[in-house]
Backbone atoms as SQL, in Angstrom:
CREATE TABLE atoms (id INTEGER PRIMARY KEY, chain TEXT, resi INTEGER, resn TEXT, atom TEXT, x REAL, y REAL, z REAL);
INSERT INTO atoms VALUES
  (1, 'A', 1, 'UNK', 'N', -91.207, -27.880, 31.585),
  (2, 'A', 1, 'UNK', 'CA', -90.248, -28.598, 32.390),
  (3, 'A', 1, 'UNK', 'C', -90.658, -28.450, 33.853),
  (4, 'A', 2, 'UNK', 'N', -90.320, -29.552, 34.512),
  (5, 'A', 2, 'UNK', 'CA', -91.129, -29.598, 35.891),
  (6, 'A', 2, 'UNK', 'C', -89.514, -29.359, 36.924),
  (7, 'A', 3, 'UNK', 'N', -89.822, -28.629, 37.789),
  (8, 'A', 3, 'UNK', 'CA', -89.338, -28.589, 38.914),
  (9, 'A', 3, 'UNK', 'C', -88.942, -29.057, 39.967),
  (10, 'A', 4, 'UNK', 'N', -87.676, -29.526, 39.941),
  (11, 'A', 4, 'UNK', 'CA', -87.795, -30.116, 41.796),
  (12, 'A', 4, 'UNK', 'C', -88.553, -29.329, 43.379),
  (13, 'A', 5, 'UNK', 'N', -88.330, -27.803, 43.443),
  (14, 'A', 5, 'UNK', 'CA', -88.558, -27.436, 44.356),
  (15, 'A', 5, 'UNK', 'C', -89.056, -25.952, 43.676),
  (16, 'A', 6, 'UNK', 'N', -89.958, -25.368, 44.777),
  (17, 'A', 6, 'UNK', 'CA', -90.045, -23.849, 44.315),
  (18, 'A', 6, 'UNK', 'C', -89.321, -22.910, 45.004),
  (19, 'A', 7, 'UNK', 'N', -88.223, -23.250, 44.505),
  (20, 'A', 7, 'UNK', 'CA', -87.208, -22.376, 44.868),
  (21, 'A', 7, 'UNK', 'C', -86.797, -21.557, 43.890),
  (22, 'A', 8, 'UNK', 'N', -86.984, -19.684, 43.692),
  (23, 'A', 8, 'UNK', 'CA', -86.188, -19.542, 42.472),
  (24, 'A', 8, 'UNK', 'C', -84.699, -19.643, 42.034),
  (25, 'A', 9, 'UNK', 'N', -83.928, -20.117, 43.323),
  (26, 'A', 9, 'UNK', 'CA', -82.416, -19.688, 42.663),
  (27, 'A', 9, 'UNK', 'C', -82.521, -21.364, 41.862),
  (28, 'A', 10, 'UNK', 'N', -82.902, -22.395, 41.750),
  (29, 'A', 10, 'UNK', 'CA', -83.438, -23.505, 40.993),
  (30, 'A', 10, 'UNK', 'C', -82.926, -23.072, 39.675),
  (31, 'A', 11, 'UNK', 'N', -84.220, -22.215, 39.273),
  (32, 'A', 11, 'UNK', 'CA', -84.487, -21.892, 37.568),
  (33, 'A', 11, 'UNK', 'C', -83.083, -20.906, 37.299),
  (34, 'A', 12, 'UNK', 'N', -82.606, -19.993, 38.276),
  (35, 'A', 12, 'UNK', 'CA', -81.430, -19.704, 38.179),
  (36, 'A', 12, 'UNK', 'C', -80.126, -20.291, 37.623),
  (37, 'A', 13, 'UNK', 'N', -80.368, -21.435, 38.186),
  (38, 'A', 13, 'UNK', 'CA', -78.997, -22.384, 38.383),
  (39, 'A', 13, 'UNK', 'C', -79.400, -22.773, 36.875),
  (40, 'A', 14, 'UNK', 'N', -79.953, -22.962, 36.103),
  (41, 'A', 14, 'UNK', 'CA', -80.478, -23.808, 35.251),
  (42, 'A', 14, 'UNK', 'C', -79.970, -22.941, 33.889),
  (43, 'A', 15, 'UNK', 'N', -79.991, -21.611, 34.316),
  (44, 'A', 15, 'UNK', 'CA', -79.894, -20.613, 32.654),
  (45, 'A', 15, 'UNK', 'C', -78.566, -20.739, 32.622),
  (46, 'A', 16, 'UNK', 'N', -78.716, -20.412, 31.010),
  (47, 'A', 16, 'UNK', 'CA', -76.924, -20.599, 30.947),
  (48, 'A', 16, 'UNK', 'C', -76.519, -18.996, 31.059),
  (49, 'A', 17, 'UNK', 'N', -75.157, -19.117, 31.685),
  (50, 'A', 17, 'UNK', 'CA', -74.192, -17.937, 31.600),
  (51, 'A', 17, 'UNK', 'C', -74.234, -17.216, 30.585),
  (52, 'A', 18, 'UNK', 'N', -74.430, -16.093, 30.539),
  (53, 'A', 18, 'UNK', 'CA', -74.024, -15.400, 29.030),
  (54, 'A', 18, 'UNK', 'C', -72.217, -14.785, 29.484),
  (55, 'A', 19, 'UNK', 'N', -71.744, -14.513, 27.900),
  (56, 'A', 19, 'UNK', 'CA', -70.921, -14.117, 27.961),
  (57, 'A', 19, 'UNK', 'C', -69.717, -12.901, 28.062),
  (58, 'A', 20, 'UNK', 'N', -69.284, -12.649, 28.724),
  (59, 'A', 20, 'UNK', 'CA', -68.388, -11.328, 28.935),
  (60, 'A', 20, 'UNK', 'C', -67.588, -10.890, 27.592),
  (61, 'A', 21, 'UNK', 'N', -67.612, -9.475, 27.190),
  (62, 'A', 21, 'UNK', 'CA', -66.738, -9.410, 26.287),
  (63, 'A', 21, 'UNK', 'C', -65.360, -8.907, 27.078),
  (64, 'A', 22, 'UNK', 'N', -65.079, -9.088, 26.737),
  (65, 'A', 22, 'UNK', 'CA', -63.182, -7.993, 26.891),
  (66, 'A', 22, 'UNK', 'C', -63.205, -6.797, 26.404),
  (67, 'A', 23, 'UNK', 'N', -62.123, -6.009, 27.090),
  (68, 'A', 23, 'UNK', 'CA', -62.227, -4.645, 26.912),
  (69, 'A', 23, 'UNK', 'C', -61.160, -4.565, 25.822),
  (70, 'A', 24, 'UNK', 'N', -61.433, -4.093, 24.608),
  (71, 'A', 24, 'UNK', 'CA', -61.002, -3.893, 23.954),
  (72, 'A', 24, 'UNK', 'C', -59.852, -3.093, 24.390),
  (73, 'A', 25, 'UNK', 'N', -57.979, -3.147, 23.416),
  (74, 'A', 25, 'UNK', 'CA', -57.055, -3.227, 24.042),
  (75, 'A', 25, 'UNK', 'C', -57.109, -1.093, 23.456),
  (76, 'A', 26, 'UNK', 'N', -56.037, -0.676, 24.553),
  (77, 'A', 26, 'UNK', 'CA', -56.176, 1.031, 24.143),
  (78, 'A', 26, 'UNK', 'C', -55.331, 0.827, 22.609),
  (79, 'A', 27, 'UNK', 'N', -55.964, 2.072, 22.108),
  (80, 'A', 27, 'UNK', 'CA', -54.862, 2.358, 20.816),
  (81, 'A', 27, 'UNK', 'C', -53.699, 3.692, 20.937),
  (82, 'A', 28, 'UNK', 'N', -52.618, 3.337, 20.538),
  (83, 'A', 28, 'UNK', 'CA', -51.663, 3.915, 20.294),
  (84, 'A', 28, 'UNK', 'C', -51.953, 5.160, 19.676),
  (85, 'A', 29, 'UNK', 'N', -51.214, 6.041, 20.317),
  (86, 'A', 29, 'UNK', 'CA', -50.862, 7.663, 19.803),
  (87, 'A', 29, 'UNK', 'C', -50.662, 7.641, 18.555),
  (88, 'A', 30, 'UNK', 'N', -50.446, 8.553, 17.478),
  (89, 'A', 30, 'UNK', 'CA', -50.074, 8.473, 15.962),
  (90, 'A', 30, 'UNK', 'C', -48.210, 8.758, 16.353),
  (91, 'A', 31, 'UNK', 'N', -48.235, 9.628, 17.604),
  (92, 'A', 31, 'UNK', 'CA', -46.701, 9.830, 17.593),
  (93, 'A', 31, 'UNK', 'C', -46.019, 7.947, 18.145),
  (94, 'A', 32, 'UNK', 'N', -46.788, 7.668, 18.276),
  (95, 'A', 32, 'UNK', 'CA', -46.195, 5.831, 18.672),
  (96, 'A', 32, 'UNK', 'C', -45.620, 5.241, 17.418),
  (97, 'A', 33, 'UNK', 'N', -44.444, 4.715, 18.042),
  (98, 'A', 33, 'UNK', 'CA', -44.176, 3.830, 17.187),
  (99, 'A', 33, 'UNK', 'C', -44.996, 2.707, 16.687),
  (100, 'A', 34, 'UNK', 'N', -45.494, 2.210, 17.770),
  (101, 'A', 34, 'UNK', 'CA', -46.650, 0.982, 17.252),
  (102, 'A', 34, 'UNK', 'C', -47.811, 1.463, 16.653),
  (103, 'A', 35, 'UNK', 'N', -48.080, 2.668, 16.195),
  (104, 'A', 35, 'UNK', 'CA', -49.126, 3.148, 16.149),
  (105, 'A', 35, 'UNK', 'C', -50.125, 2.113, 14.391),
  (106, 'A', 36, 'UNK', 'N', -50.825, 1.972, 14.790),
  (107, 'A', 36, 'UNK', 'CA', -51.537, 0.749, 13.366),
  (108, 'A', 36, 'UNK', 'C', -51.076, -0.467, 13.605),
  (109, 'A', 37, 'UNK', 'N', -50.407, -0.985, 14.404),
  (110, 'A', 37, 'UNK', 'CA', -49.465, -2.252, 14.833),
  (111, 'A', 37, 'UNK', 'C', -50.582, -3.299, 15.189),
  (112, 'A', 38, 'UNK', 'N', -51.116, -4.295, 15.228),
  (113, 'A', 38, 'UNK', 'CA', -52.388, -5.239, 15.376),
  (114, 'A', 38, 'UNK', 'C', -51.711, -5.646, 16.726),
  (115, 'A', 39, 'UNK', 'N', -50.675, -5.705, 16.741),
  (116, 'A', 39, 'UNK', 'CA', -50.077, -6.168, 17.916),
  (117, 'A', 39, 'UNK', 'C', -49.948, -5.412, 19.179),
  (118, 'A', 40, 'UNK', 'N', -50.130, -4.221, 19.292),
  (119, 'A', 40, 'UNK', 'CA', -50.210, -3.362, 20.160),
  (120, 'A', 40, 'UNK', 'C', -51.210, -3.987, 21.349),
  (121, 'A', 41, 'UNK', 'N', -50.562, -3.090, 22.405),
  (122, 'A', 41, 'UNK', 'CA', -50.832, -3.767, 23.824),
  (123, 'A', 41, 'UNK', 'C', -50.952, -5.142, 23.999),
  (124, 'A', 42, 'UNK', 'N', -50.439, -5.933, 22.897),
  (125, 'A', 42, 'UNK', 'CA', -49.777, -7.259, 23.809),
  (126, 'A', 42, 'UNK', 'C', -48.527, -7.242, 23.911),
  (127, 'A', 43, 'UNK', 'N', -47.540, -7.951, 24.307),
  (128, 'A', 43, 'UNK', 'CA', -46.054, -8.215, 24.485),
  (129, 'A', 43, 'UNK', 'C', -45.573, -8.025, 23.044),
  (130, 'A', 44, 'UNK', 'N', -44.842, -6.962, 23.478),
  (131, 'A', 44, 'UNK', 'CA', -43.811, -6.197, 21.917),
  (132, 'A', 44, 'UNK', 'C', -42.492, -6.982, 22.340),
  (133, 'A', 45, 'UNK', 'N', -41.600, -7.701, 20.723),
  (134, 'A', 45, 'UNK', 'CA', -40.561, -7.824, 20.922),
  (135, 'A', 45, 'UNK', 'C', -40.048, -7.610, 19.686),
  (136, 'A', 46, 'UNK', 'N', -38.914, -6.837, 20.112),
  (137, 'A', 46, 'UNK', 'CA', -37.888, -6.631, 19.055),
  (138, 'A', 46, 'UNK', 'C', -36.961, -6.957, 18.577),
  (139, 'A', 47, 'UNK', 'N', -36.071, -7.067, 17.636),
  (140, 'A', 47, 'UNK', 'CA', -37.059, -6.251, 16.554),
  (141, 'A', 47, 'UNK', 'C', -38.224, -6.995, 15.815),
  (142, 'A', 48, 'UNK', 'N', -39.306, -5.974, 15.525),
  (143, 'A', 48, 'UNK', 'CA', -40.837, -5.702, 15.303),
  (144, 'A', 48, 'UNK', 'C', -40.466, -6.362, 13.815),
  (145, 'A', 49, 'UNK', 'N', -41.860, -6.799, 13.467),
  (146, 'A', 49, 'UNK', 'CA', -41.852, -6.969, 12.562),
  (147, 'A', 49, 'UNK', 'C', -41.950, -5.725, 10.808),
  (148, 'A', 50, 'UNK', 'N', -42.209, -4.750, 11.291),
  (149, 'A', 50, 'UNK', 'CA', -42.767, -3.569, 11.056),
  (150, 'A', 50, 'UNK', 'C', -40.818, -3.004, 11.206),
  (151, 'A', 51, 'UNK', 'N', -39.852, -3.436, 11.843),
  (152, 'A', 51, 'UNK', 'CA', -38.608, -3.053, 11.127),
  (153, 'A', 51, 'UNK', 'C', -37.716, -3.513, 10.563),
  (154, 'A', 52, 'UNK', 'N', -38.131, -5.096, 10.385),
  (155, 'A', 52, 'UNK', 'CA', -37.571, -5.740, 9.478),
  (156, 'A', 52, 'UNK', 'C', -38.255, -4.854, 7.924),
  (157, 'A', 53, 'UNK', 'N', -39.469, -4.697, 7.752),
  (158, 'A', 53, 'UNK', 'CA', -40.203, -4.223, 6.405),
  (159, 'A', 53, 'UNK', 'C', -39.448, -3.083, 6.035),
  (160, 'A', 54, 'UNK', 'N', -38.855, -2.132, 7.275),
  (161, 'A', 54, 'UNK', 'CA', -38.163, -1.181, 7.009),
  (162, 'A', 54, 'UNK', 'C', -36.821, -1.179, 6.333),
  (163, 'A', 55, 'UNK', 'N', -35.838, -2.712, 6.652),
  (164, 'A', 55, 'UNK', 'CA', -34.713, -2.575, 6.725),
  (165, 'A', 55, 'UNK', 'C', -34.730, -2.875, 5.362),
  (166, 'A', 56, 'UNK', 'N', -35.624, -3.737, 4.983),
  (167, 'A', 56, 'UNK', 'CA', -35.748, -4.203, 3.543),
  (168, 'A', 56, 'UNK', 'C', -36.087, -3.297, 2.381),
  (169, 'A', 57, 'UNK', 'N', -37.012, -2.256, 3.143),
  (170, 'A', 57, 'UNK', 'CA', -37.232, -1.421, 2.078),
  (171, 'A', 57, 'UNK', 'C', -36.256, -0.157, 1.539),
  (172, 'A', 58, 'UNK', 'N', -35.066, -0.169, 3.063),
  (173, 'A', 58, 'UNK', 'CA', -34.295, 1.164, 2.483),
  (174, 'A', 58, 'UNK', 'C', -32.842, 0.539, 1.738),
  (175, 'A', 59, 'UNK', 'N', -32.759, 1.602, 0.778),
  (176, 'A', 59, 'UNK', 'CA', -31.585, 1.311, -0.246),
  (177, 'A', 59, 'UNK', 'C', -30.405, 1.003, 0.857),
  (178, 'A', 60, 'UNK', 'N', -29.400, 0.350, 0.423),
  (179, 'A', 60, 'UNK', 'CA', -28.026, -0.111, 1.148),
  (180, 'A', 60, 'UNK', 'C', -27.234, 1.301, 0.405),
  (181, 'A', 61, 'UNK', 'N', -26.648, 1.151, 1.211),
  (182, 'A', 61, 'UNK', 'CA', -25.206, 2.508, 1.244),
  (183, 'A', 61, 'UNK', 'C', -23.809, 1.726, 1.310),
  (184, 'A', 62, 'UNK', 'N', -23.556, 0.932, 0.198),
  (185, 'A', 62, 'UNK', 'CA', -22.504, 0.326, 0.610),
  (186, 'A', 62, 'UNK', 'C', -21.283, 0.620, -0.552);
């Protein structure tokens, strides 16, 4: 491939970007409630889904 000018920021301009990863998000304490949660460190709202599973799983006292 031929060149307009011999300039190197040229061949510069020309490469493609590579890409950035992201920093992977921190993980939760075992004493956390979210702790194994996939959702952790994004926006938690409650109630979690993780206490609905709870409410369902414990016997009623009625």
């Amino acid at each position: 491939m031929r060149y307009f000018t011999n300039n190197p920021l040229e061949r510069l301009m020309m490469q493609k970007p590579k890409a950035a990863r992201e920093d992977s998000p921190p993980v939760a304490a075992k004493e956390h409630f979210c702790y194994g949660c996939k959702r952790f460190g994004q926006s938690c709202i409650r109630p979690c889904y993780r206490d609905v599973k709870r409410m369902e799983a414990a016997p009623c006292a009625l």
